[in-house]
N, C-alpha and C positions, 0 to 999 in steps of 0.2 A: 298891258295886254289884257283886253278880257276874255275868260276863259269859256267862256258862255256861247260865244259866236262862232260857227264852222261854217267856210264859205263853200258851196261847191256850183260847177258851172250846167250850168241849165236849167227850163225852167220848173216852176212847182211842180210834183209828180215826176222830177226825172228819176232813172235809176242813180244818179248820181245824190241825191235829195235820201232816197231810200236807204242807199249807203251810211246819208251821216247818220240818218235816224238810228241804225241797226249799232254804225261804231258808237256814234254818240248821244249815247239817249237822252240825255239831261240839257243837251245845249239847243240854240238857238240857228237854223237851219237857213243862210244867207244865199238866195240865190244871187251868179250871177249869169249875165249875156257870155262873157269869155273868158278862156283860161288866161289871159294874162292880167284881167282884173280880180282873179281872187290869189296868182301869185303876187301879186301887187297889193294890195290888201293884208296876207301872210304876213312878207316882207317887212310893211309899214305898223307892224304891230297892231290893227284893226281886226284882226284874226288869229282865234289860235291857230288854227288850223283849216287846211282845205282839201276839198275831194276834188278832183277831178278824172275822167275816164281817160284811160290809154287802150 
């Protein structure tokens, strides 16, 4: 897993993107198109972690 990568769904400048910035300052800020490819990504070890909006 690298620990570097947060995926979150939407694109550059979403509030979703602002979020990782703000949780995770150090890492590497993965947009994607949908929530089911960054729980998918999560899942599959490609991501420590991901944002997405409820």
């Amino acid at each position: 897993m690298d620990w570097t990568k947060v995926g979150y769904q939407g694109e550059p400048g979403a509030f979703s993107e602002e979020a990782v910035r703000l949780l995770f300052p150090d890492a590497a800020a993965i947009a994607h198109r949908g929530l089911r490819t960054v729980f998918d990504d999560v899942a599959s070890g490609g991501l420590a972690f991901g944002v997405v909006p409820l």
